[in-house]
SEDODREN-334349 format. One record per residue (C-alpha): residue in one letter; residue number from 0; x, y, z. Coordinates in Angstrom, 1 decimal. Example, Ala and Ser with C-alpha at 12.3 -4.5 7.8 and 13.67 -1.06 7.14 Angstrom:
% residues 2
A / 0 / 12.3 / -4.5 / 7.8
S / 1 / 13.7 / -1.1 / 7.1
% end
This chain:
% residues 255
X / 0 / 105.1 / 126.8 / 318.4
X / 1 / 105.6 / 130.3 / 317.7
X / 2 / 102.2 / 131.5 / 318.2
X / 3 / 102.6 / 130.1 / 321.7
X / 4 / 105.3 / 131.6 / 322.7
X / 5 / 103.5 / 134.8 / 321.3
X / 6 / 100.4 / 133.9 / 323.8
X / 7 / 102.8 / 133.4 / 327.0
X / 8 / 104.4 / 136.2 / 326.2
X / 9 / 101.7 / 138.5 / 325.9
X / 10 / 100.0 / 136.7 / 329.3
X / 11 / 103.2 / 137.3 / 330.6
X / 12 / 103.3 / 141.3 / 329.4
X / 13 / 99.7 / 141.8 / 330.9
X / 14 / 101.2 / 140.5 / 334.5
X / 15 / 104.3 / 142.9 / 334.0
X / 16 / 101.7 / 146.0 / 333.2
X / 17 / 99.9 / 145.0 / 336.0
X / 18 / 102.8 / 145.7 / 338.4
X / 19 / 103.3 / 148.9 / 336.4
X / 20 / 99.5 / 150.0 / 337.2
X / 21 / 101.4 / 149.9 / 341.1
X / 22 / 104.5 / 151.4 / 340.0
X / 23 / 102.4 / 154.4 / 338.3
X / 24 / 99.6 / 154.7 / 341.0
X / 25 / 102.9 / 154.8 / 344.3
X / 26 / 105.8 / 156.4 / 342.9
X / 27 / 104.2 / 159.9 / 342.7
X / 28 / 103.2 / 159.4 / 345.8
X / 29 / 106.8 / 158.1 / 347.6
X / 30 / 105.2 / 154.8 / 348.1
X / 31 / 106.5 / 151.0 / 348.2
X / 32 / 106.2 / 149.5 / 345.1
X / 33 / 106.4 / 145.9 / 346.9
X / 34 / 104.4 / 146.6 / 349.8
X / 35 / 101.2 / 147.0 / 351.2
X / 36 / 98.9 / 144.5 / 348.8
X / 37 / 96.7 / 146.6 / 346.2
X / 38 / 93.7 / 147.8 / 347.7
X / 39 / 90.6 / 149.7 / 346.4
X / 40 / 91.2 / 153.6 / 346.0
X / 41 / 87.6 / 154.5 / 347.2
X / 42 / 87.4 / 152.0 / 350.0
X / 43 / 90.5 / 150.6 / 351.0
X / 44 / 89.9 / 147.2 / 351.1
X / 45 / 92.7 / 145.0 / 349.9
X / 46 / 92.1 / 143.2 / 346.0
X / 47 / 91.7 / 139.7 / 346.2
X / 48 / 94.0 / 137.6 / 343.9
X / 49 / 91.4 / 136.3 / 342.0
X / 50 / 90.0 / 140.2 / 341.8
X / 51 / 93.7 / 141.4 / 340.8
X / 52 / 94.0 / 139.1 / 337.3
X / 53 / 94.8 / 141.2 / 334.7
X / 54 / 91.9 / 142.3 / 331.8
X / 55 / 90.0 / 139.6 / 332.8
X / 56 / 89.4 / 141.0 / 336.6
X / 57 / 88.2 / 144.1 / 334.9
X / 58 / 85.8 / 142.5 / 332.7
X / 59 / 84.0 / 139.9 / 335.3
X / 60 / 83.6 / 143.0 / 337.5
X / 61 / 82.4 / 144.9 / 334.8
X / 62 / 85.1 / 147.6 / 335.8
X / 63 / 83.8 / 148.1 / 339.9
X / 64 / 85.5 / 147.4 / 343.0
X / 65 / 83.6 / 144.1 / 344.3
X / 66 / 83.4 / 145.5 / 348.2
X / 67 / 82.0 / 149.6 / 347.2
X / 68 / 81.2 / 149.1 / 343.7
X / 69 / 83.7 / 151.8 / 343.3
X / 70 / 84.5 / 152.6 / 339.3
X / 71 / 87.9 / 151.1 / 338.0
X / 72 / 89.8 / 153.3 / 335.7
X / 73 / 89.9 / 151.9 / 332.4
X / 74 / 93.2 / 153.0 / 332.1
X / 75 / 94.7 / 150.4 / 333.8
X / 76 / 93.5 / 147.6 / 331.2
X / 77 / 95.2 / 150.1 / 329.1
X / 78 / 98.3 / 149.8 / 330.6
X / 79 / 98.1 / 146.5 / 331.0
X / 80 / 97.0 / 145.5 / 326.9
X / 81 / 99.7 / 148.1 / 326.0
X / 82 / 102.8 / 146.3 / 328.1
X / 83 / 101.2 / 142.6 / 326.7
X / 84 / 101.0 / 143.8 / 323.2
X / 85 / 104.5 / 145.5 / 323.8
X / 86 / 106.2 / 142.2 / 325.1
X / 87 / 105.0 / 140.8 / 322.0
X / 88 / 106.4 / 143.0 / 319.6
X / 89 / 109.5 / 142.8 / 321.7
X / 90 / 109.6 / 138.9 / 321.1
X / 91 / 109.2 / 139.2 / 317.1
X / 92 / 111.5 / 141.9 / 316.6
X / 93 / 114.4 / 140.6 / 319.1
X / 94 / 113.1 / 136.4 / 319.7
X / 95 / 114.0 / 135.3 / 323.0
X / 96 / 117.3 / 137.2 / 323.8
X / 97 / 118.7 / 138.9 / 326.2
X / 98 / 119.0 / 142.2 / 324.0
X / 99 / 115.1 / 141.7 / 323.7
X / 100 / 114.7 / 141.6 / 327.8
X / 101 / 116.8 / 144.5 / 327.8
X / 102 / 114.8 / 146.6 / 325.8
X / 103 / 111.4 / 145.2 / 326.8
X / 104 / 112.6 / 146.5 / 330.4
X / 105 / 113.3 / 149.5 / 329.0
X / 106 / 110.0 / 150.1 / 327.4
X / 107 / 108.2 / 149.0 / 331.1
X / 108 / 109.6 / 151.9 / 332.1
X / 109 / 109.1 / 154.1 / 329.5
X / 110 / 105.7 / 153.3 / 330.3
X / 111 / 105.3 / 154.2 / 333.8
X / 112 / 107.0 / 157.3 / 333.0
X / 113 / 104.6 / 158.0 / 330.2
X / 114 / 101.3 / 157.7 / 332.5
X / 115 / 102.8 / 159.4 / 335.8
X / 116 / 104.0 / 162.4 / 333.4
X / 117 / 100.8 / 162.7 / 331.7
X / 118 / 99.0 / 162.5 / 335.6
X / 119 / 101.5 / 164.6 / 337.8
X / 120 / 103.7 / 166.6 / 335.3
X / 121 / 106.8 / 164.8 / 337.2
X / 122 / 109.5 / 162.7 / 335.7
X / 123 / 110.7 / 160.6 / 338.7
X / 124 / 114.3 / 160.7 / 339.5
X / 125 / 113.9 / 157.1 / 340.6
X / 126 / 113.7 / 155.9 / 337.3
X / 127 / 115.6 / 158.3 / 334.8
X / 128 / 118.7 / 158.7 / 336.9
X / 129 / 119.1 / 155.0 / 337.9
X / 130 / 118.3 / 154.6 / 333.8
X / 131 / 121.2 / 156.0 / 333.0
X / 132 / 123.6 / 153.4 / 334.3
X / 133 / 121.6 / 150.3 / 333.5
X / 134 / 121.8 / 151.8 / 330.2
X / 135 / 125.4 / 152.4 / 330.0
X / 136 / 125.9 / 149.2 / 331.6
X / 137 / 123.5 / 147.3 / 329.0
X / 138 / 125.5 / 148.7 / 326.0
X / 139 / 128.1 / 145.6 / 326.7
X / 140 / 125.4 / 142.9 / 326.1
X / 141 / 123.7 / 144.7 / 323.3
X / 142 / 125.2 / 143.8 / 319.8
X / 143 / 123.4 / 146.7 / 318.0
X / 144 / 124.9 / 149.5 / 320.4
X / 145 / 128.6 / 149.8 / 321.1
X / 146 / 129.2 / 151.4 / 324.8
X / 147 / 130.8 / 154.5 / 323.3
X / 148 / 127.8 / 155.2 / 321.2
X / 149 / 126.3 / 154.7 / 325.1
X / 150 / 127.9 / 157.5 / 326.4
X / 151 / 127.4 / 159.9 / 323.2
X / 152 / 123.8 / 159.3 / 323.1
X / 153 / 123.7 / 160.1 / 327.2
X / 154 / 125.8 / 163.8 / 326.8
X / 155 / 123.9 / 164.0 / 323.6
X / 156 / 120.6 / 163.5 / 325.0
X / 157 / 121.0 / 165.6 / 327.9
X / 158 / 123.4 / 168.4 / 326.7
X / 159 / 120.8 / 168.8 / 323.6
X / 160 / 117.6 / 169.4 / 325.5
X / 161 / 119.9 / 171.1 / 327.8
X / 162 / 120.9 / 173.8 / 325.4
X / 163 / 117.5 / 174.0 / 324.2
X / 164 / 115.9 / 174.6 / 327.6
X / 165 / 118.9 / 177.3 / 328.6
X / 166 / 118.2 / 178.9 / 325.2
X / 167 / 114.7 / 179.1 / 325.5
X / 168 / 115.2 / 180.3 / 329.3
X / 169 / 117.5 / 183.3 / 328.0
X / 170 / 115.6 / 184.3 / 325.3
X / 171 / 112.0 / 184.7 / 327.2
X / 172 / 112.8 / 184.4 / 330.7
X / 173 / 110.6 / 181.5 / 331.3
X / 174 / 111.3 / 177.8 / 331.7
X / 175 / 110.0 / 176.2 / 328.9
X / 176 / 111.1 / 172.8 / 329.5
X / 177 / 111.7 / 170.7 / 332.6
X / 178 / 114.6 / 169.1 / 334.2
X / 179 / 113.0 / 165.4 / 334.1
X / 180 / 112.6 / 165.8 / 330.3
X / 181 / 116.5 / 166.3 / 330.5
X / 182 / 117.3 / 163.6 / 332.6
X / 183 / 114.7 / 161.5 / 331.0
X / 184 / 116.7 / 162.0 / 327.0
X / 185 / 120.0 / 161.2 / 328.8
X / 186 / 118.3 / 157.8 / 329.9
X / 187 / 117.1 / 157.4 / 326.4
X / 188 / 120.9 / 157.8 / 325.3
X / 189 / 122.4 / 155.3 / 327.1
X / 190 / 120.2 / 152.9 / 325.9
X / 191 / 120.1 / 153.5 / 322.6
X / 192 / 123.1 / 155.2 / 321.4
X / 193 / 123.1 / 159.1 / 319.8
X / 194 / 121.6 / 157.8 / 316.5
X / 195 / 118.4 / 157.0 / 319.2
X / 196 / 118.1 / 160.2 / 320.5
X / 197 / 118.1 / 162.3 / 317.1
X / 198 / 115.6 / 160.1 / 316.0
X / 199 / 113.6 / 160.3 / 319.5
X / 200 / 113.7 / 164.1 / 319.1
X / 201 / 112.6 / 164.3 / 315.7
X / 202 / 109.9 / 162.0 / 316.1
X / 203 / 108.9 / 163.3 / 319.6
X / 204 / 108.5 / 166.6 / 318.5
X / 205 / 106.5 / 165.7 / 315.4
X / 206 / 104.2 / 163.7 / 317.2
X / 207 / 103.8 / 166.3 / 320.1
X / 208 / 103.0 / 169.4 / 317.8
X / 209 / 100.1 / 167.1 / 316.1
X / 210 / 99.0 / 166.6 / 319.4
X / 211 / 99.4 / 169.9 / 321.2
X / 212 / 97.3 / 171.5 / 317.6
X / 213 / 94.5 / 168.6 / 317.8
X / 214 / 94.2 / 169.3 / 321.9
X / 215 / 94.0 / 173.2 / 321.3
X / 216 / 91.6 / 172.9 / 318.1
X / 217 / 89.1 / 170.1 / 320.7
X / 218 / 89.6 / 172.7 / 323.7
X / 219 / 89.9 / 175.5 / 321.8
X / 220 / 92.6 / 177.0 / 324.5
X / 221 / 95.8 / 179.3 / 323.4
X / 222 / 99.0 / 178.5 / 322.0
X / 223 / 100.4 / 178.5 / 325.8
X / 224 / 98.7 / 175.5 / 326.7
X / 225 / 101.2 / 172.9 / 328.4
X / 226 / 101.4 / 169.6 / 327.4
X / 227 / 104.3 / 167.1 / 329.3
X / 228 / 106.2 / 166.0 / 326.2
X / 229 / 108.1 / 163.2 / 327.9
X / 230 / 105.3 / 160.8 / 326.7
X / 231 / 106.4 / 161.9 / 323.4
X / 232 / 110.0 / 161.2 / 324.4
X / 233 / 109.3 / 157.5 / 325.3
X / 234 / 106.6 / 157.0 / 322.1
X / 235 / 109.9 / 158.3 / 319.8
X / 236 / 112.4 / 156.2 / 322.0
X / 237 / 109.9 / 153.2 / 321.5
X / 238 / 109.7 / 154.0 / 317.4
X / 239 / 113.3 / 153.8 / 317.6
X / 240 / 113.6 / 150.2 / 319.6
X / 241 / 111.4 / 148.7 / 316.8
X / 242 / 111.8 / 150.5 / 313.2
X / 243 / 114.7 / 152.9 / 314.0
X / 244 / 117.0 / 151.2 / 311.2
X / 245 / 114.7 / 151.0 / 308.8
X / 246 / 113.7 / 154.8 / 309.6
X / 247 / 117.2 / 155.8 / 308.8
X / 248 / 117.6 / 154.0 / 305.9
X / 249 / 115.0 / 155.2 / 304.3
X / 250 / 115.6 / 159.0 / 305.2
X / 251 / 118.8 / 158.4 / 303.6
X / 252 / 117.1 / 157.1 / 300.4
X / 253 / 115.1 / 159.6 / 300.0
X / 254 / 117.8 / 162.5 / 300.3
% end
């Protein structure tokens, strides 16, 4: 029975990334979300619904556009495997609670911000800032996060990367690090308390200087090459969601 429940929950994770692929490919660009139907970037046609199921679409049309033969971007099975696989580990590590919808919301987002920063350099207000309530306001119906721990995890989030943009500002005269990665921490905070967000920063900026020395070493480009590190904010925030206890408690071990 449980492997079931696995399967329909991963179908049902591939038809949430699906709506992502929209949310990622419109918000940028001040679009509906809802409306018009999906359509083909290169000719404008609108996808048929037996042209628009997820994975499986891709692979019958052997990743082309049916009407112009158009290339589809892999990245949107991508998207779509990662929010399946994602609902999955949701439902193992939380079973079928409302704790667990919570934070598989969460992550949906998390992912579209991920793929639009990596894409436009842009955090969109649309999702952070209204974040930040729904966070605060899902610390009441999560048992692992007490609403006070909501609202030190927001000013932590926020007033940390805060400081460290302001001193980085002061100290070269340059702005090293973006509003949207502020707002985007504070978000992070409310939903999963200040313990969250220390983790999320370490993790985040471990993760981010492996990548930014792997990109520079492939591309063989300078120390000032910029790389959006609010991907790295939502992989940390994810880490968090799904082994953050066990993270702790073993730091604490080995101290």
């Amino acid at each position: 029975m449980s492997y079931l429940i696995e399967i329909i929950t991963f179908i049902f994770g591939l038809c949430i990334g699906s709506f992502l692929n929209v949310c990622i490919f419109r918000l940028p660009a001040g679009k509906s979300i809802v409306h018009p139907p999906s359509a083909c970037p290169g000719c404008g046609v609108s996808i048929r619904f037996y042209d628009n199921i997820p994975v499986l679409s891709y692979i019958f049309l052997r990743g082309r556009c049916r009407n112009c033969s158009a290339p589809i971007a892999f990245r949107y099975v991508l998207v779509e495997l990662l929010a399946g696989a994602l609902a999955v580990c949701t439902y193992i590590r939380f079973d079928l609670s409302i704790e667990g919808a919570i934070y598989y919301a969460f992550i949906a987002a998390l992912l579209v911000i991920t793929f639009i920063d990596i894409d436009h350099r842009i955090i969109p207000d649309i999702i952070s800032l209204s974040g930040i309530p729904l966070g605060l306001a899902a610390s009441f119906f999560i048992p692992s996060l007490r609403p006070v721990d909501s609202i030190i995890g927001l000013l932590a989030g926020g007033g940390i990367l805060y400081a460290v943009a302001w001193g980085y500002g002061l100290i070269t005269g340059k702005e090293g690090m973006g509003g949207g990665d502020i707002k985007l921490l504070a978000m992070i905070g409310a939903f999963i308390g200040w313990k969250g967000v220390l983790l999320t920063i370490f993790m985040a900026s471990a993760i981010g200087t492996l990548a930014g020395v792997l990109v520079m070493l492939k591309t063989k480009k300078n120390m000032k090459l910029a790389i959006p590190f609010g991907p790295f904010l939502a992989i940390g925030a994810i880490i968090y969601i799904f082994f953050g206890n066990e993270l702790i408690i073993w730091y604490w071990n080995v101290i």
